[in-house]
C-alpha positions, 0 to 999 in steps of 0.5 A: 500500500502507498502512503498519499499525500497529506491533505492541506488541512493535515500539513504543518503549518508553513514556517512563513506563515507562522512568522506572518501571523506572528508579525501581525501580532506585533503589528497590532500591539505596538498600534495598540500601544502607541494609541495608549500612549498618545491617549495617556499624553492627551489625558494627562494634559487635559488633567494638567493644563498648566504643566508649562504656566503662562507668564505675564508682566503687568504694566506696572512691573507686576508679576502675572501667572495665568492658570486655565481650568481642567475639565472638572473645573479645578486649577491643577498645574506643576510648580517649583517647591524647593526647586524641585517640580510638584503638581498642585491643586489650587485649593483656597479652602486650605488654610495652610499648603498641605504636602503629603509626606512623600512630597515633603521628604523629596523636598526636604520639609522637615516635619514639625509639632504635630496638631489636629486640623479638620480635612474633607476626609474628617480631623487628622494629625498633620505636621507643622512645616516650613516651605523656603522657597515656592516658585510658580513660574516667576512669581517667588513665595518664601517661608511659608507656612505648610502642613504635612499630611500624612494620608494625603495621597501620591504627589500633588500638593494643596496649594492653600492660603497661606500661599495664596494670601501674598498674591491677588486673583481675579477669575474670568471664566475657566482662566485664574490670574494669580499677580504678584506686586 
């Protein structure tokens, strides 16, 4: 008896057309990742509009830094504390700047005397802190007040009034002017 051929659906599959299937794969996940990435940088910035803040001078010599709202209407940008870059979230219900603990070690905030202070999440214990030197763009703020929270999540600080009492603001839509005079 003669052995036949094989039919098609029997032969093992063509070393080309596995290498085709393969470099579909790869094809696709790399498109897939690119969207990622494009969508994450999209995202990001719609989350963070003022990762470069908009400067001004005023007529009269005075410093202007101009925030646009994010899309949930907060003011979220990336300023310098202690020379080093921080995201913050304007919050004018702050007494103080609140750091999380994170934040304020790679800063080189030391903490303070303890104390309780009543928070959105209900009373806490934070730590009194000094800030040398806040920057945001060319607006220079210097030993300010600060609280180290220490349930205070991931690496945005709560930039609060004791920032914000040394400088004006005038809100005109989804645009906050702060000026230094």
């Amino acid at each position: 008896m003669q052995a036949s051929d094989p039919s098609p659906s029997q032969q093992p599959p063509d070393s080309t057309a596995r290498f085709g299937r393969s470099f579909a794969w790869i094809a696709w996940l790399l498109v897939l990742a690119l969207v990622y990435l494009f969508f994450a940088d999209v995202l990001e910035q719609q989350r963070n509009p003022n990762q470069q803040l908009q400067q001004e001078l005023g007529a009269t010599g005075e410093r202007v830094v101009v925030l646009d709202a994010n899309r949930q209407g907060h003011y979220v940008g990336t300023l310098l504390l202690n020379n080093q870059p921080v995201e913050f979230l304007l919050d004018t219900g702050a007494t103080a700047v609140a750091v999380s603990e994170q934040v304020a070690t790679r800063t080189g905030m030391v903490k303070g005397t303890p104390y309780q202070s009543a928070t959105a999440n209900g009373v806490v214990t934070v730590h009194r802190s000094r800030i040398a030197e806040l920057r945001l763009g060319d607006i220079v703020l210097r030993d300010l007040d600060a609280s180290i929270v220490p349930n205070l999540a991931g690496a945005e600080i709560l930039l609060g009034m004791s920032a914000l009492n040394h400088l004006e603001f005038t809100k005109q839509q989804q645009q906050l002017r702060l000026i230094q005079r």
